[in-house]
C-alpha positions in Angstrom: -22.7 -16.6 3.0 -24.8 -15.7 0.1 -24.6 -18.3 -2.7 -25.4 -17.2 -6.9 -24.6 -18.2 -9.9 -22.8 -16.3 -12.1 -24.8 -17.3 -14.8 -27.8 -15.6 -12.8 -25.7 -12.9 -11.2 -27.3 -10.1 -13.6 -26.8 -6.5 -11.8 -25.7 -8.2 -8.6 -22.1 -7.2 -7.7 -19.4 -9.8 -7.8 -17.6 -7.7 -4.9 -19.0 -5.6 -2.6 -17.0 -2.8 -1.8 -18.0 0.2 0.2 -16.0 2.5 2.3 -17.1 5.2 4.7 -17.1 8.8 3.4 -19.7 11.0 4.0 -18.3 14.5 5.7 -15.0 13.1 5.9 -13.4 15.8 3.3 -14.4 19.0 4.8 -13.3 17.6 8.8 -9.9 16.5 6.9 -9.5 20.2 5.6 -10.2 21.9 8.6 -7.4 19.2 10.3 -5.1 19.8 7.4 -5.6 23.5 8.1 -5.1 23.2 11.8 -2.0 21.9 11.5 -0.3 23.5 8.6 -0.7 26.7 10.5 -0.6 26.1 14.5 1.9 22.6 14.3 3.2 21.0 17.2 0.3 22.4 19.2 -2.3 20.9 16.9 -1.1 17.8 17.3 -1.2 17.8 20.8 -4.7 19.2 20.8 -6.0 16.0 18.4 -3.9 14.0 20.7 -6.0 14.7 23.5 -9.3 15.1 22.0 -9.3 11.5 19.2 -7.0 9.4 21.0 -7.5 11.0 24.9 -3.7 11.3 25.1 -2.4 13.9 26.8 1.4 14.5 25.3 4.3 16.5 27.0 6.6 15.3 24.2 5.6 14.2 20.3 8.7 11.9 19.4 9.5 8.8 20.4 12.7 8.7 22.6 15.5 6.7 22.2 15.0 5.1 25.7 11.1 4.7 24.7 12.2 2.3 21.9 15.0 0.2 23.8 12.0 -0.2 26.6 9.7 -1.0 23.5 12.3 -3.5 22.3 12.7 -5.2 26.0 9.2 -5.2 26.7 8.2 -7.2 23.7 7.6 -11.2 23.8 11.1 -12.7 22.8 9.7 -15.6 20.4 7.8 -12.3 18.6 10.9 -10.3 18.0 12.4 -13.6 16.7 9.6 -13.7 14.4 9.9 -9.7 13.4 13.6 -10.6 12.7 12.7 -13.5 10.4 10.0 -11.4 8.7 12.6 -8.5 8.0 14.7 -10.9 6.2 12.7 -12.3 4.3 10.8 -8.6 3.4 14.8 -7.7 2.5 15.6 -10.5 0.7 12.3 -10.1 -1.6 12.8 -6.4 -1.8 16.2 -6.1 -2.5 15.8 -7.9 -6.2 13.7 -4.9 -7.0 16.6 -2.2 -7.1 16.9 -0.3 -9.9 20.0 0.5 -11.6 20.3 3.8 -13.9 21.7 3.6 -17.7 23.4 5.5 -20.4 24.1 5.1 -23.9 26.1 6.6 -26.5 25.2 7.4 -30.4 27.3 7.8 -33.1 27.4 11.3 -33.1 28.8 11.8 -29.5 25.3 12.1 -28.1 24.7 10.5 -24.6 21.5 9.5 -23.0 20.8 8.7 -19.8 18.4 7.3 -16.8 19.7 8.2 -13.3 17.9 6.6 -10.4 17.9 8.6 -6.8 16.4 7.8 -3.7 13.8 10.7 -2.4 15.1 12.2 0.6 12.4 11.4 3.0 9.8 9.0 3.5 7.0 9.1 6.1 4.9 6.3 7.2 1.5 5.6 8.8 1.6 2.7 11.1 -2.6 2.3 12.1 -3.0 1.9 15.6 -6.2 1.8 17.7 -8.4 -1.7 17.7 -4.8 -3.4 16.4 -1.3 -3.0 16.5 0.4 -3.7 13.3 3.9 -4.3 13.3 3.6 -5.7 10.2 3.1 -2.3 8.1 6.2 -1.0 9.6 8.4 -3.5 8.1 6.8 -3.6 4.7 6.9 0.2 4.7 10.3 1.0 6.0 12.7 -1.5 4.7 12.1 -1.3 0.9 12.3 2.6 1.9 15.5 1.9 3.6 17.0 -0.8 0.9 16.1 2.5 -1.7 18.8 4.4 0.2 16.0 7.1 1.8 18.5 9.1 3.7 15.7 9.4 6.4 12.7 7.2 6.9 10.2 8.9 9.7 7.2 6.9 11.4 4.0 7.9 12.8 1.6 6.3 14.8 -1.9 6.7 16.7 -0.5 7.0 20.8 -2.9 5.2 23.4 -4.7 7.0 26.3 -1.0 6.6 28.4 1.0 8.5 25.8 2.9 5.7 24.2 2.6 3.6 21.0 2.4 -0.2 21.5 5.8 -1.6 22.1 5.9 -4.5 18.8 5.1 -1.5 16.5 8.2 0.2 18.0 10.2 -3.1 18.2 9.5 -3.4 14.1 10.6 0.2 14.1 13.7 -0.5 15.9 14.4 -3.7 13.9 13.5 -2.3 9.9 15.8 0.9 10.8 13.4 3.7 11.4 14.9 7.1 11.9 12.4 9.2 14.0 9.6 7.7 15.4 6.1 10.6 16.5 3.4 9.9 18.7 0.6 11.4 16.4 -2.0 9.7 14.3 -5.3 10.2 11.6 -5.5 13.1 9.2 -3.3 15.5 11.8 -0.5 13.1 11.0 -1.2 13.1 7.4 -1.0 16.9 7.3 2.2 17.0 9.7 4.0 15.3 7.4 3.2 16.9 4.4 4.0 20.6 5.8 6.1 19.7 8.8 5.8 21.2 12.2 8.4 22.3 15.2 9.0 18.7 15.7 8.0 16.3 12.9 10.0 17.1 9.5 8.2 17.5 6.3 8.4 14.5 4.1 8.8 14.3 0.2 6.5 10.8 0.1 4.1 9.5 2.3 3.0 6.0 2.5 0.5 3.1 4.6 -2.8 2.7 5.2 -5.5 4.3 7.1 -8.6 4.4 8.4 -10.9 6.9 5.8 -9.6 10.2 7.6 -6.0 9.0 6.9 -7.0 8.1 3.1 -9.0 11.4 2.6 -6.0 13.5 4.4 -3.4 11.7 1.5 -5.6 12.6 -0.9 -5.9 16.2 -0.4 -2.0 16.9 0.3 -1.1 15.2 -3.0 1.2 17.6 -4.9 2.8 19.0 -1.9 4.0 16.0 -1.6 3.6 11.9 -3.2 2.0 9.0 -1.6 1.4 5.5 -2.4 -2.0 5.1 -2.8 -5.5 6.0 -1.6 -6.4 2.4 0.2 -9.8 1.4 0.5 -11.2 -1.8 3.1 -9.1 -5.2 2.7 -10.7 -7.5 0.5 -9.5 -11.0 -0.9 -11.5 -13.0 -3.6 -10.6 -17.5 -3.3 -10.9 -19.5 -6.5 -11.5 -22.8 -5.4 -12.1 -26.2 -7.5 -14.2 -29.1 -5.9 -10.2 -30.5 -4.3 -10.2 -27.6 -1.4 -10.7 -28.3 1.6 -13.8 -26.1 3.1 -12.4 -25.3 6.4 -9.2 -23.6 4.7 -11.1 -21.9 2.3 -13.6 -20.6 5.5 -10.7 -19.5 7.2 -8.8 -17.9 4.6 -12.2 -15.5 3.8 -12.4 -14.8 7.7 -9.0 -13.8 7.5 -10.1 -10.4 5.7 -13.1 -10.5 6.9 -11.7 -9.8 10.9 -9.9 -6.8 10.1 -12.9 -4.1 9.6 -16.9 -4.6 8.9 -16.2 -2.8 5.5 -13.4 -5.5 4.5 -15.0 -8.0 1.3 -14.3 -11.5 1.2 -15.1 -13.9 -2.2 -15.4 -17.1 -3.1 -15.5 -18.1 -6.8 -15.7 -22.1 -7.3 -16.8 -24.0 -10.1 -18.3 -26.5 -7.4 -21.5 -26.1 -6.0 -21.0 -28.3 -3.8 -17.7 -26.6 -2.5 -19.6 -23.6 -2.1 -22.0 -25.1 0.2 -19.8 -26.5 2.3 -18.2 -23.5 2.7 -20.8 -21.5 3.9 -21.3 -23.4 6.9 -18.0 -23.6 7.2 -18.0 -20.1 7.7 -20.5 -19.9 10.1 -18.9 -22.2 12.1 -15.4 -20.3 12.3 -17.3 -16.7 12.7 -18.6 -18.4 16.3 -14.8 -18.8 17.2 -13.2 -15.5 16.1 -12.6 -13.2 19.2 -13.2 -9.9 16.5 -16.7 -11.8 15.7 -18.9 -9.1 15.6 -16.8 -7.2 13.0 -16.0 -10.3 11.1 -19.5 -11.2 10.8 -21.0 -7.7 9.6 -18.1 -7.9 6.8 -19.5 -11.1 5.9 -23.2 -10.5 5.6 -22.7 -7.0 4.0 -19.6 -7.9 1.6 -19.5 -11.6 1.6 -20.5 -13.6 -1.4 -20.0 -17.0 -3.3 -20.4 -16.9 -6.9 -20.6 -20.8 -8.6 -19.2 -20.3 -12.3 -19.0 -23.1 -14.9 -15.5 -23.7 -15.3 -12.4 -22.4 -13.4 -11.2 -20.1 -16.4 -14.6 -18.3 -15.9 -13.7 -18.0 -12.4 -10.2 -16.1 -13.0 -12.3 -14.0 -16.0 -14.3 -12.5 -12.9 -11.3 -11.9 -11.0 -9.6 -10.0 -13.6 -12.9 -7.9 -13.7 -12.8 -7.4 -10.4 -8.5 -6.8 -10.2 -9.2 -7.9 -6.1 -6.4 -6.8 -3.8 -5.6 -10.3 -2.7 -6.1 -13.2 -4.8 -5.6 -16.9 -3.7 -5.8 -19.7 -6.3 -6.9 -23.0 -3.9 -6.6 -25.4 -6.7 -5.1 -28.1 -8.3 -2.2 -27.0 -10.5 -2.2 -23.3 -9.7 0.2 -22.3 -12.1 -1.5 -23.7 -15.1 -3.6 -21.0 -14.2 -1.5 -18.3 -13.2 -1.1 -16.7 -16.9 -4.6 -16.1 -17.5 -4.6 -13.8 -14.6 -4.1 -9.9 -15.4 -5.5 -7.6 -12.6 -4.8 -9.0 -8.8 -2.2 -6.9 -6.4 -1.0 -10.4 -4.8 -1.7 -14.1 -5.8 -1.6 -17.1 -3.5 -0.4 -20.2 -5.3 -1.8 -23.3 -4.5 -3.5 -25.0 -0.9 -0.8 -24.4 1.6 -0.5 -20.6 0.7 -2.6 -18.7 2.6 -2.8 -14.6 2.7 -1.8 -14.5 5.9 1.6 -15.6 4.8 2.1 -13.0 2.6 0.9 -10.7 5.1 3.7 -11.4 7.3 6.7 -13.9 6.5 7.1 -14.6 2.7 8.8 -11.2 2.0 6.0 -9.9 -0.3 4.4 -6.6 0.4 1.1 -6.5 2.2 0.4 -2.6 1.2 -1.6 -3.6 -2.2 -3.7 -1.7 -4.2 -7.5 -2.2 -3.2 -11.1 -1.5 -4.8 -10.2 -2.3 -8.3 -6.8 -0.7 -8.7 -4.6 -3.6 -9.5 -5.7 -3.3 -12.7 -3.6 -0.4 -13.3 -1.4 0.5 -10.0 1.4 -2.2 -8.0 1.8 -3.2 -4.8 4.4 -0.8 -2.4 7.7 -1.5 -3.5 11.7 0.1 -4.1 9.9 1.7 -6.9 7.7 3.6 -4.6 11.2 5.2 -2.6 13.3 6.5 -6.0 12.9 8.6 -8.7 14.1 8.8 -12.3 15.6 11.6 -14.0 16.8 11.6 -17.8 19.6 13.2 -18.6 21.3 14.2 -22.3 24.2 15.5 -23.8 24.6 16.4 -27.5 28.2 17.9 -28.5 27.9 21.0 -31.0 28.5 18.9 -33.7 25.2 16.8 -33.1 22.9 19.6 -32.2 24.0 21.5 -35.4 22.8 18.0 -37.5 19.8 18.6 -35.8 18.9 22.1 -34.9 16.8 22.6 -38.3 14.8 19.4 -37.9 14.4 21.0 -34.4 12.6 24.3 -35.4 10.6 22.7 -38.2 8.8 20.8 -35.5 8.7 23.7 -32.9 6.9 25.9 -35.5 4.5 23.5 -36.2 3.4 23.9 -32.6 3.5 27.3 -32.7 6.5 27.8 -30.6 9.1 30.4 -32.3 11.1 30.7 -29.2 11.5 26.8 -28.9 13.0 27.1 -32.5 15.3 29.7 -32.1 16.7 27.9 -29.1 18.5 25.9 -31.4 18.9 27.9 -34.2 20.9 30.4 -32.8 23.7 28.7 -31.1 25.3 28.8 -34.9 24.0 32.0 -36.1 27.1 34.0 -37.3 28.3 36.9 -34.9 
């Protein structure tokens, strides 16, 4: 990996992120098109001609997920279990509760919270099965009281989606499962066909068809976020050990050749160390060749003078995943501002948070943390304010009223109040 100094970093980028979208947009249209006007059929046609699927029958049957749910390795539905716990318990301190308040006048305001109706989730498939996404995106959906959570996924060549993906559908409490994935899956959602429903939110990542696809049906309906390639940024000291820090960088670094991984120490020595380190590991990894491109193109180490340095480059940079490998992490945790998740400490590695802690893994990438959150209950309700005056209250207030609706111009906002006590 490619070792600078900040102090000589000049115009070179602390984090190289790139993502793939040349002449995606106007393919996504014509898809989005496709679909919104010729449904189910669509489908089935990008079924056969991206993923070489030829499909009798979108949805998932019921008998399809108990087979899913046999034929997956016991000890890994064990884990899946654990992981839905723990996703629960994290999740289900983030429930909102709705308020009111009274003035002295008799006036009542209020904040009530509602579930939307229906979620819809990507699930990636292809080069990886994730069974991971399905739990972080369906159970705060389901703990938010979503009357109907709906799935969809990439099929293979056979016609069927890998069984863990539909054993973490079974297990999180997913409605309706369809066979249908990329930007045809995007637009199903969002305008509904014969056989999928139309959804009020859509949320999980994608490759840069799926991203572009949520893009361009925002407004019809909400997503989460437009996610870019997985990226992580380590603060070490010169007390890490190199061979966790390697590992932790590979372990973004494996998932696609645009994925970013960053180390920022205050130890050159450390830094060092972990560069071979790194080579070392890459020679192991059975998704080498992708791991290795992500490194050379987005991999860096950047040697700062002090560790509070360090975290003032990772609040620039607001990376999606943030581990702090260092002595007394939370001494440091208050000086950090923009991150979607931070790792506490040496035995805390992303890859925990990605799958067991109960955290969300569906973070806001390529700078975003700095204003957006990671996927949450939030993400499944909305808020709606509410207010009662009794006649008594409005008529205190109904010339206060029009005095500030004519000063924008706006007679017919005025008279709104003003003549609910005009004499008849």
């Amino acid at each position: 990996m490619k070792i600078i100094k900040f102090s000589e970093l000049g115009n070179e980028k602390l984090l190289m992120r790139c993502a793939e979208t040349a002449g995606v947009a106007d393919i996504v249209t014509d898809i989005i098109k496709d679909v919104a006007e010729n449904g189910d059929e669509a489908l089935k046609n990008y079924a056969k001609k991206f993923d070489g699927a030829k499909l009798d029958t979108i949805e998932v049957t019921k008998e399809e997920l108990d087979a899913a749910v046999a034929a997956t390795d016991p000890q890994l539905l064990q884990v899946l279990r654990m992981a839905a716990e723990n996703i629960g318990e994290f999740h289900s301190r983030q429930v909102r509760e709705g308020f009111s308040y009274q003035r002295e006048n008799g006036s009542i305001l209020m904040q009530k919270v509602t579930p939307i109706e229906k979620a819809g989730l990507y699930v990636p498939g292809g080069t990886a099965s994730y069974p991971s996404t399905v739990l972080m995106n369906a159970i705060p959906a389901k703990i938010a009281g979503c009357s109907e959570v709906v799935m969809v996924s990439p099929p293979s060549k056979g016609g069927t989606i890998a069984a863990p993906i539909l054993a973490a559908a079974v297990i999180a409490g997913v409605d309706r499962v369809f066979k249908v994935g990329g930007a045809q899956a995007v637009a199903a959602l969002a305008y509904g066909t014969e056989t999928v429903p139309k959804v009020d939110k859509i949320v999980g990542p994608g490759n840069a068809f799926v991203a572009e696809a949520k893009r361009q049906v925002f407004g019809r309906v909400s997503i989460d976020m437009i996610a870019g390639p997985s990226e992580i940024l380590v603060i070490a000291d010169e007390t890490a050990d190199p061979v966790h820090v390697a590992a932790d960088l590979l372990s973004q670094a494996e998932h696609d050749k645009m994925a970013s991984a960053v180390l920022v120490t205050d130890s050159f020595a450390l830094a060092e160390k972990v560069s071979a380190e790194v080579e070392r590991q890459l020679n192991e990894l059975p998704r080498q060749e992708i791991a290795r491109v992500s490194i050379e193109n987005n991999g860096r180490i950047i040697v700062t003078d002090d560790l509070y340095q360090a975290i003032e480059a990772a609040n620039e940079l607001a990376p999606e995943h943030l581990e702090l490998c260092v002595d007394e992490p939370m001494k440091y945790l208050d000086y950090v501002k923009n991150a979607g998740s931070v790792f506490l400490g040496k035995y805390c590695p992303e890859s925990l948070g990605d799958y067991l802690a109960g955290t969300n893994h569906t973070l806001p990438t390529s700078g975003t943390a700095r204003f957006s959150s990671p996927l949450s209950v939030d993400d499944f309700v909305k808020k709606t304010q509410c207010i009662y005056y009794p006649e008594e209250a409005l008529k205190t207030v109904k010339d206060d009223i029009a005095l500030f609706a004519r000063s924008e111009g706006l007679e017919a906002h005025a008279q709104a109040a003003l003549k609910r006590f005009e004499e008849k």
